[in-house]
N, C-alpha and C positions, 0 to 999 in steps of 0.2 A: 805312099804319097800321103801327106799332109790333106784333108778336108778343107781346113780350115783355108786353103789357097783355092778354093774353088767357090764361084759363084754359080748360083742358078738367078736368072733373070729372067723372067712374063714379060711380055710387050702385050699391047693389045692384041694384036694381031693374029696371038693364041699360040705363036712360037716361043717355044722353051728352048733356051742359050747358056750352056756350062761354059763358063769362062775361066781361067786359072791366071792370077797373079802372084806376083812377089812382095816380099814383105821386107820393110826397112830393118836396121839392129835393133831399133827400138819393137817392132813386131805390127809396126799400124802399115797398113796399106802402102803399098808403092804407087805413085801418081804416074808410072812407067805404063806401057802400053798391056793392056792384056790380051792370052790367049784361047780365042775362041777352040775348045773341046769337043762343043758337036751342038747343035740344031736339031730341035726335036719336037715335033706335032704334039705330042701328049704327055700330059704329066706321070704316066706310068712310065713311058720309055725314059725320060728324064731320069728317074729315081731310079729304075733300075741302074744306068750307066752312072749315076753317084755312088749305088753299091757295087759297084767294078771296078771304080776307082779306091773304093776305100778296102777294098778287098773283101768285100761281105759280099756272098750268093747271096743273089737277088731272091726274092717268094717266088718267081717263076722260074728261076731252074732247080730254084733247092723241092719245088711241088716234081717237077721232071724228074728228079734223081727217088722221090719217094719210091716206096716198091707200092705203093695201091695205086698211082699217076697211070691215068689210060683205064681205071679197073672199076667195071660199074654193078652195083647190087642190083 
């Protein structure tokens, strides 16, 4: 999937809103309705689920998949 069809939007409110629209031939925005991807309390949750979308491991599971994760000196 294309990034570039996804919005992140702040409200006051302190909710973060991944939206996903379509785009004209010409490539600018569709004035079409968008659709809301997911609702999220904090801007780490946000970012991570933009790198799932764009298909990058997020820093919290690629730190999970490390072999030192869990391992304390």
């Amino acid at each position: 999937m294309e990034l570039s069809n996804y919005e992140l939007i702040r409200y006051p409110s302190g909710q973060l809103v991944i939206t996903r629209f379509e785009r004209t031939a010409s490539g600018a925005p569709s004035s079409g309705p968008r659709d809301v991807v997911g609702v999220y309390t904090s801007e780490q949750e946000a970012q991570s689920a933009l790198d799932r979308l764009a298909g990058r491991p997020s820093e919290r599971s690629a730190d999970a998949l490390s072999p030192s994760a869990g391992v304390r000196s």
